[in-house]
N, C-alpha and C positions, 0 to 999 in steps of 0.2 A: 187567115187572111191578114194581109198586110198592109198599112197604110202610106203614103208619102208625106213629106211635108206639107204640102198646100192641102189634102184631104184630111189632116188632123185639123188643122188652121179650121177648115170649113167645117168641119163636124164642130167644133167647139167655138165656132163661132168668134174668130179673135184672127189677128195677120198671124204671119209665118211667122216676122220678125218676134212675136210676142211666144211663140212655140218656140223658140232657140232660147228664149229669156225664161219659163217654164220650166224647161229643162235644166237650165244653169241653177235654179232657187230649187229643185228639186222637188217642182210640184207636180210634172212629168216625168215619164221613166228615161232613160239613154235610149237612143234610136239604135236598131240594129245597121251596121254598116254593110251592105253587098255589095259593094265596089269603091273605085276612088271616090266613084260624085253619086254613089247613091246610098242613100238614108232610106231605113223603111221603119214603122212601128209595128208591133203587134196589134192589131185590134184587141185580144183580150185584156193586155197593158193598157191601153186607152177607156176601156171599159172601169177596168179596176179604177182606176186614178179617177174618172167622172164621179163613181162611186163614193170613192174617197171626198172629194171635193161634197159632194150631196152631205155626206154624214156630218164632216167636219164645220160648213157652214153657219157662219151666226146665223140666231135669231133675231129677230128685232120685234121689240116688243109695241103691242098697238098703242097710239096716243091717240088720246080724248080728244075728239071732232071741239074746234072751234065753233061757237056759236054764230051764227048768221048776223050780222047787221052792226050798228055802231055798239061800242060795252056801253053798257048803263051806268051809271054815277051809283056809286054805293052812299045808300038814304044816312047811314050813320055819320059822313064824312062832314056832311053840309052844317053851316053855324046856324044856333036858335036866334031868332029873330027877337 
């Protein structure tokens, strides 16, 4: 199966414009050409490359929940009376 441009676009969630730019960085494959004005991708190409994008993906690591409410005055800071 084959894809077109707008149907890669929509599978992966991004414009067309950003699918020719993709391709240019080399984070997509080349499109197959079947004529002067038609472009098509392979589905399995598009699969691999999602793939790829999953494995290669940062982590990001969890941060420590903020506490609720105004900070408190740390008791060490305050001058003796």
């Amino acid at each position: 199966m084959y894809l077109n441009k707008r149907q890669v676009a929509a599978r992966l969630c991004i414009s067309p414009g950003t699918v020719s730019a993709m391709v240019r960085r080399g984070d997509l494959p080349a499109p197959v050409r079947w004529g002067p004005m038609s472009i098509r991708w392979p589905l399995e190409e598009i699969e691999a490359a999602e793939q790829k994008a999953r494995i290669n993906r940062p982590s990001i690591p969890c941060q420590p929940r903020n506490p609720v409410g105004r900070p408190r005055k740390n008791r060490d800071d305050q001058p003796l009376h």
